[in-house]
mmCIF file as Biopython writes it, N, C-alpha, C and O atoms, coordinates in Angstrom:
data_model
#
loop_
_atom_site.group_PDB
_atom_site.id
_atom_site.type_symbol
_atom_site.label_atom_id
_atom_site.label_alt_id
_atom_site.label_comp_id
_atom_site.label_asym_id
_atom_site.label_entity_id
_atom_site.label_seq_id
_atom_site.pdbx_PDB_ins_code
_atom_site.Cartn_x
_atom_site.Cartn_y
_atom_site.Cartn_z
_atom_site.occupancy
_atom_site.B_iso_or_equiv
_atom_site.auth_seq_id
_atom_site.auth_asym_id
_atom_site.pdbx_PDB_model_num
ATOM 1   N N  . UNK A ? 1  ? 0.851   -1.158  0.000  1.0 0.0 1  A 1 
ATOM 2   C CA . UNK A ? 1  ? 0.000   0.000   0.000  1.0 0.0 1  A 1 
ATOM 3   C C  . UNK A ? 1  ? 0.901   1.225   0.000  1.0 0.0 1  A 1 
ATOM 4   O O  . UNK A ? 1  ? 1.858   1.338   0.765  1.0 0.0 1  A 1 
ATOM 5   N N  . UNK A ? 2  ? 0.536   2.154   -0.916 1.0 0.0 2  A 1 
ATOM 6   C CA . UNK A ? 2  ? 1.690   3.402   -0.738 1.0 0.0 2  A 1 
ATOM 7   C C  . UNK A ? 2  ? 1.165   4.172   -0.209 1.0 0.0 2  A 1 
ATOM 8   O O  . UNK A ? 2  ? -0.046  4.027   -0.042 1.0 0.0 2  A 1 
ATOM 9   N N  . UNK A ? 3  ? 1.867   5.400   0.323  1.0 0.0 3  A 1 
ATOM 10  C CA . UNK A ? 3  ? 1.563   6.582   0.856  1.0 0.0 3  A 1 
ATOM 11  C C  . UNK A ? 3  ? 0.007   7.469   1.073  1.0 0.0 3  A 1 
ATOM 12  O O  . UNK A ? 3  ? -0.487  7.929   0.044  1.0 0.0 3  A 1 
ATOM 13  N N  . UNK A ? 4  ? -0.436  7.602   1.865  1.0 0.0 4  A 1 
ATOM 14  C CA . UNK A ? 4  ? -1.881  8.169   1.629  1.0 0.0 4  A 1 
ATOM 15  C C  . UNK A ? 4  ? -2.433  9.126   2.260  1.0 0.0 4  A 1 
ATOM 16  O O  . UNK A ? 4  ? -1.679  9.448   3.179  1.0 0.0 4  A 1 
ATOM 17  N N  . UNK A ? 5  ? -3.439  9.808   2.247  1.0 0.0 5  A 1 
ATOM 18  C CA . UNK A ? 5  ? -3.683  10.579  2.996  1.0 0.0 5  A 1 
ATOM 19  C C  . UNK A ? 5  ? -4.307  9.827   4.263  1.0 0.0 5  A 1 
ATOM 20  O O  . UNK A ? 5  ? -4.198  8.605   4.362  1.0 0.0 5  A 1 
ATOM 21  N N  . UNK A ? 6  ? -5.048  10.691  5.349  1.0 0.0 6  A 1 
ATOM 22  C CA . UNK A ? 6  ? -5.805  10.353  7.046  1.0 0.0 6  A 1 
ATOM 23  C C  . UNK A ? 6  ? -6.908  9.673   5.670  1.0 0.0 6  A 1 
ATOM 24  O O  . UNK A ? 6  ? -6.783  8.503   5.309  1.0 0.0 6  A 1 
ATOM 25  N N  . UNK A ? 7  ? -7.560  10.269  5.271  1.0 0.0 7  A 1 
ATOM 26  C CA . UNK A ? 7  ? -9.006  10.003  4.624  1.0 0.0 7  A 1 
ATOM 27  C C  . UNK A ? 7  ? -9.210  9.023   3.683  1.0 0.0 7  A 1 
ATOM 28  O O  . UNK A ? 7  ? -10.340 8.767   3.265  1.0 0.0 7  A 1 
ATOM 29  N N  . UNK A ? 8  ? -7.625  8.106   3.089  1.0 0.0 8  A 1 
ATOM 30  C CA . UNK A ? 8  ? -7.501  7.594   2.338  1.0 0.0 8  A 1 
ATOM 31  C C  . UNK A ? 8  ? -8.546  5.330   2.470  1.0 0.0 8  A 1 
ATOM 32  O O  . UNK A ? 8  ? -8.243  4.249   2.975  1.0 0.0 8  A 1 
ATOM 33  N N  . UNK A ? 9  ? -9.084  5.592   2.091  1.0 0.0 9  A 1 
ATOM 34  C CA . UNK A ? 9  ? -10.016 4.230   2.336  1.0 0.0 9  A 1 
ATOM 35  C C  . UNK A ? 9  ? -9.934  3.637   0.798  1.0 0.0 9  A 1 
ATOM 36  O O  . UNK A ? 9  ? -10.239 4.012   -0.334 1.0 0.0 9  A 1 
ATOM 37  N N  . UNK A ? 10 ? -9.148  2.119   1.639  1.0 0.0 10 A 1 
ATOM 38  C CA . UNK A ? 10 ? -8.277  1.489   0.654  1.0 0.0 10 A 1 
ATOM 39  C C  . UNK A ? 10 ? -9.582  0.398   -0.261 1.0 0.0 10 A 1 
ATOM 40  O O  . UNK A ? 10 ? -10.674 -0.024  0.118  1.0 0.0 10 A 1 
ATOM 41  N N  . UNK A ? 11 ? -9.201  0.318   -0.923 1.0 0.0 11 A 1 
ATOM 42  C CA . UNK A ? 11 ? -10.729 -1.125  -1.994 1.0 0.0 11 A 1 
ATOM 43  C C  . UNK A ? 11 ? -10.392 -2.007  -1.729 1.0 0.0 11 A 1 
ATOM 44  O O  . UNK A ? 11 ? -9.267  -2.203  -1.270 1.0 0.0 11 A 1 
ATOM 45  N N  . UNK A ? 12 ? -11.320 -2.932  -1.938 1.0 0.0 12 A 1 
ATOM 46  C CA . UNK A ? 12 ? -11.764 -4.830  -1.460 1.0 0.0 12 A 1 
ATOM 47  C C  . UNK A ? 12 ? -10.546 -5.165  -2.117 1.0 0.0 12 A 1 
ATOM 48  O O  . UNK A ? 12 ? -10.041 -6.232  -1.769 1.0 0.0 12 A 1 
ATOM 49  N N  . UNK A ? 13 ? -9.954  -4.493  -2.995 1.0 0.0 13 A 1 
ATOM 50  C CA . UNK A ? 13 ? -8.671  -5.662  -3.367 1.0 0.0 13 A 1 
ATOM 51  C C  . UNK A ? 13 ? -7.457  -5.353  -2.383 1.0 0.0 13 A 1 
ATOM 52  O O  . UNK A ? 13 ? -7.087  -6.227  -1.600 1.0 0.0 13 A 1 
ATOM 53  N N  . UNK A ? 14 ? -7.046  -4.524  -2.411 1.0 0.0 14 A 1 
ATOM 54  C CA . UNK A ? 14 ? -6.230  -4.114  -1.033 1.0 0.0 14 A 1 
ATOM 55  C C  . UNK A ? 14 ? -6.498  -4.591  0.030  1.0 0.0 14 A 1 
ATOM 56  O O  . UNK A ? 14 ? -5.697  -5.444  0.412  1.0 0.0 14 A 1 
ATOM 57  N N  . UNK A ? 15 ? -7.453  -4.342  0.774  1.0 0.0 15 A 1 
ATOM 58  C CA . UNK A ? 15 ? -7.634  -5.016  2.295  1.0 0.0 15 A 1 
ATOM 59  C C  . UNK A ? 15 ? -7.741  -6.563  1.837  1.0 0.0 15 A 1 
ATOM 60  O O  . UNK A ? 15 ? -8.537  -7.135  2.581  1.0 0.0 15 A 1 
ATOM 61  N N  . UNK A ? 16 ? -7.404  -7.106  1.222  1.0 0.0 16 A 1 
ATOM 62  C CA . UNK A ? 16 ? -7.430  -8.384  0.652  1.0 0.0 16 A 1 
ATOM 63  C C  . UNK A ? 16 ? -6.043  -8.828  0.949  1.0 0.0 16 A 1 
ATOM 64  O O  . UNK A ? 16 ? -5.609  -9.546  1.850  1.0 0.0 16 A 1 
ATOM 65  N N  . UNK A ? 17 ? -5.412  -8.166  -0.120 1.0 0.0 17 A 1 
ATOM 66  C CA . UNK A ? 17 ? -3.892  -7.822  -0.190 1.0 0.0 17 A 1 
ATOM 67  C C  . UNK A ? 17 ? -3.386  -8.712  0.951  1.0 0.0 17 A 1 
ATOM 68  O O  . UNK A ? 17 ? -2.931  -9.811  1.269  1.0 0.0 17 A 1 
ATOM 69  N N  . UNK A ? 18 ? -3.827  -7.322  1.406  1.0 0.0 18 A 1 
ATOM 70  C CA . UNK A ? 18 ? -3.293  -7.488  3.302  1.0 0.0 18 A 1 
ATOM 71  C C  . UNK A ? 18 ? -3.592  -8.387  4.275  1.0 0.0 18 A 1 
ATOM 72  O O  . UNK A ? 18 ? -2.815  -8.691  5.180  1.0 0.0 18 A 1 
ATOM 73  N N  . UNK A ? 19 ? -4.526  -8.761  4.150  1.0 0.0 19 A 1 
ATOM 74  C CA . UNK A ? 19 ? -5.232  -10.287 4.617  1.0 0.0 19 A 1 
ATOM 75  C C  . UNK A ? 19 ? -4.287  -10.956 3.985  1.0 0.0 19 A 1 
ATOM 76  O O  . UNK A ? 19 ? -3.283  -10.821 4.684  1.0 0.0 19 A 1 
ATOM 77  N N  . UNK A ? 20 ? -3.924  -11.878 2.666  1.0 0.0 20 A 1 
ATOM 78  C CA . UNK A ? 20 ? -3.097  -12.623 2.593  1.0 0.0 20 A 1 
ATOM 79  C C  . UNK A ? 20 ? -1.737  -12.693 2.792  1.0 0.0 20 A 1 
ATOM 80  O O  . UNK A ? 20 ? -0.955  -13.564 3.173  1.0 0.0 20 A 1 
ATOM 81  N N  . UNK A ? 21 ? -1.650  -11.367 2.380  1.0 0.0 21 A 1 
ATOM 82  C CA . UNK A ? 21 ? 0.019   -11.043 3.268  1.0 0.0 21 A 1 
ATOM 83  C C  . UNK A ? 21 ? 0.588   -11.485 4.627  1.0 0.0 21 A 1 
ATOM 84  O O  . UNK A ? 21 ? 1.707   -11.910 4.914  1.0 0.0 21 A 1 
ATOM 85  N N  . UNK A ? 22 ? -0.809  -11.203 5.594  1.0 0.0 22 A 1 
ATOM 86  C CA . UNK A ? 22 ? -0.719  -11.280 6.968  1.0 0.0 22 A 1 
ATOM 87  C C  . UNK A ? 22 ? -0.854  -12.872 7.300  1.0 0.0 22 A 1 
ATOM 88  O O  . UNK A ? 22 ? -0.339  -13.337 8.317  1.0 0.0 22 A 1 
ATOM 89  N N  . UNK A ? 23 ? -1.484  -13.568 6.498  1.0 0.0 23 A 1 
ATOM 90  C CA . UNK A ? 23 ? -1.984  -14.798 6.697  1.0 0.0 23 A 1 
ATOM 91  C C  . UNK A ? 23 ? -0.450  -15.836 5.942  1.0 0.0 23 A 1 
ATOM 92  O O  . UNK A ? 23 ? -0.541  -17.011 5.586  1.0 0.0 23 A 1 
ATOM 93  N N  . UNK A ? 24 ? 0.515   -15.189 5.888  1.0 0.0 24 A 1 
ATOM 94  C CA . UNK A ? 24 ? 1.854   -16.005 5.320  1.0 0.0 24 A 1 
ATOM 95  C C  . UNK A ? 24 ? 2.960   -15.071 5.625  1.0 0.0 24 A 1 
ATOM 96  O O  . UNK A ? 24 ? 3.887   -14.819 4.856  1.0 0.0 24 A 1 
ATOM 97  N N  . UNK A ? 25 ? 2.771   -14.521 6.940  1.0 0.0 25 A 1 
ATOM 98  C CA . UNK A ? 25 ? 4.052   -14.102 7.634  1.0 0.0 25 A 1 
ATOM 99  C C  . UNK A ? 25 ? 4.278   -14.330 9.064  1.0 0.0 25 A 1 
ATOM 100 O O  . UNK A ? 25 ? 3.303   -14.595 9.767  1.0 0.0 25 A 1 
ATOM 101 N N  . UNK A ? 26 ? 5.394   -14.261 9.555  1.0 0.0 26 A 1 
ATOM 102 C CA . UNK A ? 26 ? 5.884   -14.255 10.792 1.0 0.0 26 A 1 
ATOM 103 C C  . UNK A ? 26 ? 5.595   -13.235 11.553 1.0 0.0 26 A 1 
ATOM 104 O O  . UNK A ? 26 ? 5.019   -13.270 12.640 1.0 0.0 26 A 1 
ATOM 105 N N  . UNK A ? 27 ? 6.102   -12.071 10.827 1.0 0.0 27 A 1 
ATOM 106 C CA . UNK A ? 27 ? 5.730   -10.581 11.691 1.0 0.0 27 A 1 
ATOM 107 C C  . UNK A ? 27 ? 5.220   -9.764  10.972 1.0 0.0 27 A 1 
ATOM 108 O O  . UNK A ? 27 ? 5.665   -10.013 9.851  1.0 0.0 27 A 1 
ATOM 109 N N  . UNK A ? 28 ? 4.424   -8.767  10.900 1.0 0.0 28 A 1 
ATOM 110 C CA . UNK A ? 28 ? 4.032   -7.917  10.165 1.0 0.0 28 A 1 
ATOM 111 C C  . UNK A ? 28 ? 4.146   -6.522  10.602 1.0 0.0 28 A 1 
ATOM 112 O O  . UNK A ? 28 ? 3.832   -6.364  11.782 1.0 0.0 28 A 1 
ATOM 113 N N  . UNK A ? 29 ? 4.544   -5.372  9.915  1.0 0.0 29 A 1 
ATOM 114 C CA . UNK A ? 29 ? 4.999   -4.252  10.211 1.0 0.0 29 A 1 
ATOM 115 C C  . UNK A ? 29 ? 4.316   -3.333  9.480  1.0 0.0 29 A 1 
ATOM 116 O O  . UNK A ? 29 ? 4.117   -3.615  8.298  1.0 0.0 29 A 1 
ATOM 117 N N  . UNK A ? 30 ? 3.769   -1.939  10.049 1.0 0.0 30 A 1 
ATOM 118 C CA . UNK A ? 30 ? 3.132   -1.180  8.860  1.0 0.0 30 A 1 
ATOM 119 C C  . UNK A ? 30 ? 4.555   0.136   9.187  1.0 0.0 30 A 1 
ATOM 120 O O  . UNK A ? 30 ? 5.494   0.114   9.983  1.0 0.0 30 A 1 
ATOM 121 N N  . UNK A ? 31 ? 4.173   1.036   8.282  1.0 0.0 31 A 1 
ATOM 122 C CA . UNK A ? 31 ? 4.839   2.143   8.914  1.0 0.0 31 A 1 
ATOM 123 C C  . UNK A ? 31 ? 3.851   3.694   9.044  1.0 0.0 31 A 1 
ATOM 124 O O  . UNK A ? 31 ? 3.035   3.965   8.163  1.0 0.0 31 A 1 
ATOM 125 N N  . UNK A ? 32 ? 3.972   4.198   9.708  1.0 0.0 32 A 1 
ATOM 126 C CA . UNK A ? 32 ? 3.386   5.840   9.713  1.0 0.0 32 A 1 
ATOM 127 C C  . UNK A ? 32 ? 1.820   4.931   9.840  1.0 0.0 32 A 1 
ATOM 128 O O  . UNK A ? 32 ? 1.708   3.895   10.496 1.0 0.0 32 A 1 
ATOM 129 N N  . UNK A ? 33 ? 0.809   5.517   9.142  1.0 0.0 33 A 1 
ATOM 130 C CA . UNK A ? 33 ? -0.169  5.070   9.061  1.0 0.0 33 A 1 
ATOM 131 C C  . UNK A ? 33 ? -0.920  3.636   8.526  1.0 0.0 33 A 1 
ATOM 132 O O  . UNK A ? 33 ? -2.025  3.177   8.812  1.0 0.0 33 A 1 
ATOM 133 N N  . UNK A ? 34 ? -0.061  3.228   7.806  1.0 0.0 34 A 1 
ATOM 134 C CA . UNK A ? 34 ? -0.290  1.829   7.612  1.0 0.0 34 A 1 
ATOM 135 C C  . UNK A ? 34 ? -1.042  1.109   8.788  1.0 0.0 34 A 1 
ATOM 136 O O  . UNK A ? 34 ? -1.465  -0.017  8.525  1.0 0.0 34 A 1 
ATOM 137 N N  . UNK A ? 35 ? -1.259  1.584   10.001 1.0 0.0 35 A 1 
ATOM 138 C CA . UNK A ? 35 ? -1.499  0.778   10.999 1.0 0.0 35 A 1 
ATOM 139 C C  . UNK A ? 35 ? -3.344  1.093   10.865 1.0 0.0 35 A 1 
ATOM 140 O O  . UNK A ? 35 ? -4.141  0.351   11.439 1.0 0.0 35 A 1 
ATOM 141 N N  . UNK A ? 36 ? -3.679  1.988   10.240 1.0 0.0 36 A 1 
ATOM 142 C CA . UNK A ? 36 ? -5.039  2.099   9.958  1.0 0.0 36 A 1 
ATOM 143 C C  . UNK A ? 36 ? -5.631  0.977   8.878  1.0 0.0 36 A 1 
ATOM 144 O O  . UNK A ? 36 ? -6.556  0.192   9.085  1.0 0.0 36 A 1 
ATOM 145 N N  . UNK A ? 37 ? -4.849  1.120   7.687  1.0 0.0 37 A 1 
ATOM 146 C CA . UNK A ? 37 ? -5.393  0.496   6.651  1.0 0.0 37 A 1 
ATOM 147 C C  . UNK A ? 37 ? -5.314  -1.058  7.219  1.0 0.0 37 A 1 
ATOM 148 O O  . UNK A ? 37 ? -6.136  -1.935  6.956  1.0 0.0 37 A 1 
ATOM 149 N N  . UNK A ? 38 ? -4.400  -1.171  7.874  1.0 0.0 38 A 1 
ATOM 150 C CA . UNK A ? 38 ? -4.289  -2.801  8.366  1.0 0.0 38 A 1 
ATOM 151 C C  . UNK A ? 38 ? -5.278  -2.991  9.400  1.0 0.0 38 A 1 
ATOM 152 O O  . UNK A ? 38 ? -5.601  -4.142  9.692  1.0 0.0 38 A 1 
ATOM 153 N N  . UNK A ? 39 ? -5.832  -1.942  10.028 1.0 0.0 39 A 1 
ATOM 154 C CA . UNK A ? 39 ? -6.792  -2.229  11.202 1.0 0.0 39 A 1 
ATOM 155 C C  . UNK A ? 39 ? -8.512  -2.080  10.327 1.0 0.0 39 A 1 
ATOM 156 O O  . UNK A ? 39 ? -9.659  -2.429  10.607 1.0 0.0 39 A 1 
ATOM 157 N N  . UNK A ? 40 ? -7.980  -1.513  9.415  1.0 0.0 40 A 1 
ATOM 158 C CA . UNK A ? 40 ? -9.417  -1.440  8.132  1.0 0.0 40 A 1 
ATOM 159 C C  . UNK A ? 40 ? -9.617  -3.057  7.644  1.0 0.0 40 A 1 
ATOM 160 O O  . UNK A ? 40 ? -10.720 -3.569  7.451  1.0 0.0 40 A 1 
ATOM 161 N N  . UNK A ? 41 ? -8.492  -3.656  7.508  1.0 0.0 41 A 1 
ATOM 162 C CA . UNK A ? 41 ? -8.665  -5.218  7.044  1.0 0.0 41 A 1 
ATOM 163 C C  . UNK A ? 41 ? -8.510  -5.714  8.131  1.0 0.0 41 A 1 
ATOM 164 O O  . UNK A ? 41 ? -7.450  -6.328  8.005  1.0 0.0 41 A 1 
ATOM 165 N N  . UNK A ? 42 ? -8.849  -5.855  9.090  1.0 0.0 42 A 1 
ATOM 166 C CA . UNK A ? 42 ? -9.113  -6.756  10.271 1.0 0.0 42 A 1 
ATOM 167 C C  . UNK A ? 42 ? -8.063  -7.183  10.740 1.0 0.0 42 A 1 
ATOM 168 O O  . UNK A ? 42 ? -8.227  -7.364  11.946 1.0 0.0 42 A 1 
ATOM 169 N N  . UNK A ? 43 ? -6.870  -7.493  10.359 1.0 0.0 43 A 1 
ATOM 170 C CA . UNK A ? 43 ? -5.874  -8.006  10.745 1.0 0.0 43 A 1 
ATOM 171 C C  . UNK A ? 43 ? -5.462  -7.742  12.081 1.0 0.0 43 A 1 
ATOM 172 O O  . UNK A ? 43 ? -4.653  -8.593  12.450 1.0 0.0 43 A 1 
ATOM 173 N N  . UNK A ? 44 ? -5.711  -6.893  12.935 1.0 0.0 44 A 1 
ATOM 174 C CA . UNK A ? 44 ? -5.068  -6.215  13.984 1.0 0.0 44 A 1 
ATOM 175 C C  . UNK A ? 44 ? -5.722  -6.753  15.154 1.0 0.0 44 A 1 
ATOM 176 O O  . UNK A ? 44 ? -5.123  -6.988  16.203 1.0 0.0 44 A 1 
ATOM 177 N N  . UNK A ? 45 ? -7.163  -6.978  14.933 1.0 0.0 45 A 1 
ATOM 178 C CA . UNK A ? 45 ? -8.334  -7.279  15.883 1.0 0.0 45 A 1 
ATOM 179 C C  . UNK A ? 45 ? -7.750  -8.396  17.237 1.0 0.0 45 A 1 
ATOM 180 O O  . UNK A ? 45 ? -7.460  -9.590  17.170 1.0 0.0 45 A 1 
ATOM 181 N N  . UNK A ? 46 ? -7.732  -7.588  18.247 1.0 0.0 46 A 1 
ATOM 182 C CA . UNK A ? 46 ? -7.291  -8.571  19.496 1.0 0.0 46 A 1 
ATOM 183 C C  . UNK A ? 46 ? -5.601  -8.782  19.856 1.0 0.0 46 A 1 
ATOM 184 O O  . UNK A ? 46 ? -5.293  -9.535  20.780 1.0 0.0 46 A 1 
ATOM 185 N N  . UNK A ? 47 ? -4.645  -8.135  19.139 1.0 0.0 47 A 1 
ATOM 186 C CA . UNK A ? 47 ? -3.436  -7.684  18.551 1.0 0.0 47 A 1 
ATOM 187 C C  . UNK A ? 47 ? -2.900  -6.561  19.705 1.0 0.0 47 A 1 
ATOM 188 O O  . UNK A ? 47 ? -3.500  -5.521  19.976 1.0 0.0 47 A 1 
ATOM 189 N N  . UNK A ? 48 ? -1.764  -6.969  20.256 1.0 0.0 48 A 1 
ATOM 190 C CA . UNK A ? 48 ? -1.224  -5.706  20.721 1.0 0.0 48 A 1 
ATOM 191 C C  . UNK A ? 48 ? -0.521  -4.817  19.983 1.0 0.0 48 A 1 
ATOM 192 O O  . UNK A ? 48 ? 0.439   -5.434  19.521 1.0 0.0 48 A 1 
ATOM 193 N N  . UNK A ? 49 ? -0.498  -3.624  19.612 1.0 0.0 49 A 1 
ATOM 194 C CA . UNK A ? 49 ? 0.053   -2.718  18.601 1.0 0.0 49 A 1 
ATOM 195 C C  . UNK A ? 49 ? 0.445   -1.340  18.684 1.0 0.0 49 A 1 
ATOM 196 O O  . UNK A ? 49 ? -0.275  -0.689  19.441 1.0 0.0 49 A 1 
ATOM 197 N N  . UNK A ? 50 ? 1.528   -0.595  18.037 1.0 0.0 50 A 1 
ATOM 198 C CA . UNK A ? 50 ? 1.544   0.711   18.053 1.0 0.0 50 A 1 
ATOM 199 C C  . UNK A ? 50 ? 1.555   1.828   17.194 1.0 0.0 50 A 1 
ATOM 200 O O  . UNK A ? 50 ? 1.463   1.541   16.001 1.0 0.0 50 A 1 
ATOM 201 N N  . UNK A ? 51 ? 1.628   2.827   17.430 1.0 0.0 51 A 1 
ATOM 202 C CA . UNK A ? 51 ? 1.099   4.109   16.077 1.0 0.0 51 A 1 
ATOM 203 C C  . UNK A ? 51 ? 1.540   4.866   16.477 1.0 0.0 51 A 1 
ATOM 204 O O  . UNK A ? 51 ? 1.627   4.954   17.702 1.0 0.0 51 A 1 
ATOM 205 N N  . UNK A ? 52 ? 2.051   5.816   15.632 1.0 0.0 52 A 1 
ATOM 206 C CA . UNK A ? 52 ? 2.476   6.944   15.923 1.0 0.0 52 A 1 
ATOM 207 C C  . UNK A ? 52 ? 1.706   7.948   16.874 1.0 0.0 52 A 1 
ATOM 208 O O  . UNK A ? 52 ? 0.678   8.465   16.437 1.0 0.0 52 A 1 
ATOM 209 N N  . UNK A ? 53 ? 2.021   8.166   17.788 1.0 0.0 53 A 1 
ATOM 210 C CA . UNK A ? 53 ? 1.481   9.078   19.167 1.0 0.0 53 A 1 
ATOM 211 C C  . UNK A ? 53 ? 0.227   9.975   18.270 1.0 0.0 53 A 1 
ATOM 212 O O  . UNK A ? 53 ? -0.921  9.887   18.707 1.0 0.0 53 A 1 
ATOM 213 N N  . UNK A ? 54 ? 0.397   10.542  17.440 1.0 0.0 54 A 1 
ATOM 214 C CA . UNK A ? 54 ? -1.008  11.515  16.956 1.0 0.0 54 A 1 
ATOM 215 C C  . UNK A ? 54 ? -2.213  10.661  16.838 1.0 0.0 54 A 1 
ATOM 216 O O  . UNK A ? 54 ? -3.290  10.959  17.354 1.0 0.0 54 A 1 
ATOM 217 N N  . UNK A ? 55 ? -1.974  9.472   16.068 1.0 0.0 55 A 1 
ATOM 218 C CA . UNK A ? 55 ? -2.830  8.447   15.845 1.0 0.0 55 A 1 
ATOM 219 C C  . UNK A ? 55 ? -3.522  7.799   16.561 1.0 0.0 55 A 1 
ATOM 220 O O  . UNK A ? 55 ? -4.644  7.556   16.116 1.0 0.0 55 A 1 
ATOM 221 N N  . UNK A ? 56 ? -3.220  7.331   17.742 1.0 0.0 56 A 1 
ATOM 222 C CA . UNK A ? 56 ? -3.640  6.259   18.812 1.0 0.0 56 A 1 
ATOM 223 C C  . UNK A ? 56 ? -5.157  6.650   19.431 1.0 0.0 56 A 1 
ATOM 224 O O  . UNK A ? 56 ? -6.017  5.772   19.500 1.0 0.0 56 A 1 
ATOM 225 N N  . UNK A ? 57 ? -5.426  8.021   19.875 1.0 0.0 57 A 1 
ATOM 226 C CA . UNK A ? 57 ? -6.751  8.286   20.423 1.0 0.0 57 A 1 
ATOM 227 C C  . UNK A ? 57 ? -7.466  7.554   19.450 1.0 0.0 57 A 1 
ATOM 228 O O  . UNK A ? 57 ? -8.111  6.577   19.832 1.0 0.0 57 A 1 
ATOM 229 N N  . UNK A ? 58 ? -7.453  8.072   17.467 1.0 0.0 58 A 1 
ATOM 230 C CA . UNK A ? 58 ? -7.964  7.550   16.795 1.0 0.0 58 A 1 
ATOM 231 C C  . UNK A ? 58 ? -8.419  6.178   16.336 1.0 0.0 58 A 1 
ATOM 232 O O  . UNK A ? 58 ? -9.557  5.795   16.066 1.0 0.0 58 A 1 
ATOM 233 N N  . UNK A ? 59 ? -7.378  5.592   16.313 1.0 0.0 59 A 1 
ATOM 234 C CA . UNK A ? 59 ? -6.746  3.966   16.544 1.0 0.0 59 A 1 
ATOM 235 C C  . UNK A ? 59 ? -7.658  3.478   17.381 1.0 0.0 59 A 1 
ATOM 236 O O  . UNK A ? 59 ? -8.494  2.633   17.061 1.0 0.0 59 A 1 
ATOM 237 N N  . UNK A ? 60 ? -7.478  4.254   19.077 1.0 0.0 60 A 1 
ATOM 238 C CA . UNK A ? 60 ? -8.518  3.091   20.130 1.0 0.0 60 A 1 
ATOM 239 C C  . UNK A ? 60 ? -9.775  3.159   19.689 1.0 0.0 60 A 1 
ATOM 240 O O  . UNK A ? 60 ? -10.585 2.239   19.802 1.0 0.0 60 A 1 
ATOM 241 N N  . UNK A ? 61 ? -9.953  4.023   19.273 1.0 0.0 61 A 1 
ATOM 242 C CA . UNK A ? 61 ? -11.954 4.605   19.331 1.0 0.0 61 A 1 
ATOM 243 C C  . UNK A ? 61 ? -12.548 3.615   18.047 1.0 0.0 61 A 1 
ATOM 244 O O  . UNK A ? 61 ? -13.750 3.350   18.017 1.0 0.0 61 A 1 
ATOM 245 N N  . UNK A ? 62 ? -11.620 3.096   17.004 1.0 0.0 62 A 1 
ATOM 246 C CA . UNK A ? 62 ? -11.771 2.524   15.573 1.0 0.0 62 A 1 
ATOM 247 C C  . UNK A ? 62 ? -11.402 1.061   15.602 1.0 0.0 62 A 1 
ATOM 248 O O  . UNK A ? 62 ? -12.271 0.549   14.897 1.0 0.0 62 A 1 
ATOM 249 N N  . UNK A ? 63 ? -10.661 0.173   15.991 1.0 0.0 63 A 1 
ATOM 250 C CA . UNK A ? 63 ? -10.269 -1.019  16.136 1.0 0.0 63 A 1 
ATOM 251 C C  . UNK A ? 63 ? -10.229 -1.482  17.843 1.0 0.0 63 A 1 
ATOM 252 O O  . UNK A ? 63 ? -9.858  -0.769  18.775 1.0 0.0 63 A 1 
ATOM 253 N N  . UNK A ? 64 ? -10.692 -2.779  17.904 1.0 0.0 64 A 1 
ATOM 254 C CA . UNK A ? 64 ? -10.416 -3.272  19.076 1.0 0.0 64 A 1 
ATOM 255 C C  . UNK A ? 64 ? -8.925  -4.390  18.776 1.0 0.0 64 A 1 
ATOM 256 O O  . UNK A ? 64 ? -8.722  -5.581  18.537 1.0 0.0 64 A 1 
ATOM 257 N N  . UNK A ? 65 ? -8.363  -3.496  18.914 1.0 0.0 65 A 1 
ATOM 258 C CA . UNK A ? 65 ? -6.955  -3.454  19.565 1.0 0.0 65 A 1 
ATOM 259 C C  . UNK A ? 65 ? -6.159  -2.993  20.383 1.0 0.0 65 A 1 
ATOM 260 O O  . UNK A ? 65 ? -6.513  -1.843  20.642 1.0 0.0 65 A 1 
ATOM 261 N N  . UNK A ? 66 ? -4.894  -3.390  21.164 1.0 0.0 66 A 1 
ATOM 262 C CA . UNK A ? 66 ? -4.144  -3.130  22.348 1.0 0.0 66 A 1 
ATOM 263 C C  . UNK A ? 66 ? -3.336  -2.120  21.810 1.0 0.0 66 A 1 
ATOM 264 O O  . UNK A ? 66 ? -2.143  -2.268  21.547 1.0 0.0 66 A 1 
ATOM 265 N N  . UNK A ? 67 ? -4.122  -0.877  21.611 1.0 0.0 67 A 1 
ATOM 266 C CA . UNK A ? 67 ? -3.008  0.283   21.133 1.0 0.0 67 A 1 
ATOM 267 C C  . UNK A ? 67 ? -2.032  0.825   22.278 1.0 0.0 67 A 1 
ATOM 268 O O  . UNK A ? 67 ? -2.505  1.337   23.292 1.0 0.0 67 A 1 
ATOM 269 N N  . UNK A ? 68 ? -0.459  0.679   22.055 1.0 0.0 68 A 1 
ATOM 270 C CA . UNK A ? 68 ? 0.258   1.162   22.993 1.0 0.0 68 A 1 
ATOM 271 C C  . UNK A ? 68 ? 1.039   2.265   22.775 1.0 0.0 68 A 1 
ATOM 272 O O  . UNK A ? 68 ? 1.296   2.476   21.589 1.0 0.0 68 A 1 
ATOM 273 N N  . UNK A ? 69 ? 1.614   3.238   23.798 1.0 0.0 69 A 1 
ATOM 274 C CA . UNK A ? 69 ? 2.393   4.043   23.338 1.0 0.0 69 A 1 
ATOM 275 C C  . UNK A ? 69 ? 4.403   3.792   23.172 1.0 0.0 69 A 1 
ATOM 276 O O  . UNK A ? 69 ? 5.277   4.560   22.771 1.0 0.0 69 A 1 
ATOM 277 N N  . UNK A ? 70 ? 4.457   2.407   23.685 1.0 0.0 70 A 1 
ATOM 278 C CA . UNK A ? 70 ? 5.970   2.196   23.788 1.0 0.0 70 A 1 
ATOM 279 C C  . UNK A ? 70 ? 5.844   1.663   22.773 1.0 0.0 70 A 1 
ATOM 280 O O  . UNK A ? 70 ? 4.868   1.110   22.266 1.0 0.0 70 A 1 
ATOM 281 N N  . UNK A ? 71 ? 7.444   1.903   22.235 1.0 0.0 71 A 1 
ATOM 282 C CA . UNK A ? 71 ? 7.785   1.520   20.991 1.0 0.0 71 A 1 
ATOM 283 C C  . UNK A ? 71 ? 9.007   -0.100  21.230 1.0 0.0 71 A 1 
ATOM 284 O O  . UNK A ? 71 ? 9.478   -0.668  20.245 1.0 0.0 71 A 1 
#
C-alpha cells in the first residue's frame, strides 16, 4: 500500500492484499499510518500494537486493539 492521505479508504482488493500477506508471515509491520489500513482489514483485531502518538486516540476509538504508546 503506498503513501496516503488520514481520509484515504483502501478497496476490497487491497484489504485483501493485506489479509493474505498477513496470513503467510511471521511478523508484520506497517509504517506511519499503515497501521489504519491494516486495522481497516481486520488483521489487527485482538493484537497488541503501536502508532504513531497523533494516531492512537484515533486507533482506540476505531479497532479493538491493544493500542500502545511504547515503541
Amino acid at each position: 500500500m503506498g503513501p496516503h492521505e488520514m481520509s484515504y479508504i483502501p478497496n476490497a482488493a487491497g484489504l485483501e492484499f493485506i489479509r493474505k500477506s498477513y496470513d503467510h508471515c511471521a511478523a508484520f509491520l506497517n509504517i506511519c499510518g499503515g497501521g489504519l489500513t491494516a486495522g481497516m482489514a481486520g488483521v489487527l483485531k485482538g493484537k497488541t500494537c503501536t502508532a504513531p502518538q497523533a494516531m492512537l486516540g484515533m486507533l482506540r476509538q476505531q479497532f479493538l486493539t491493544m493500542w500502545v504508546a511504547k515503541r
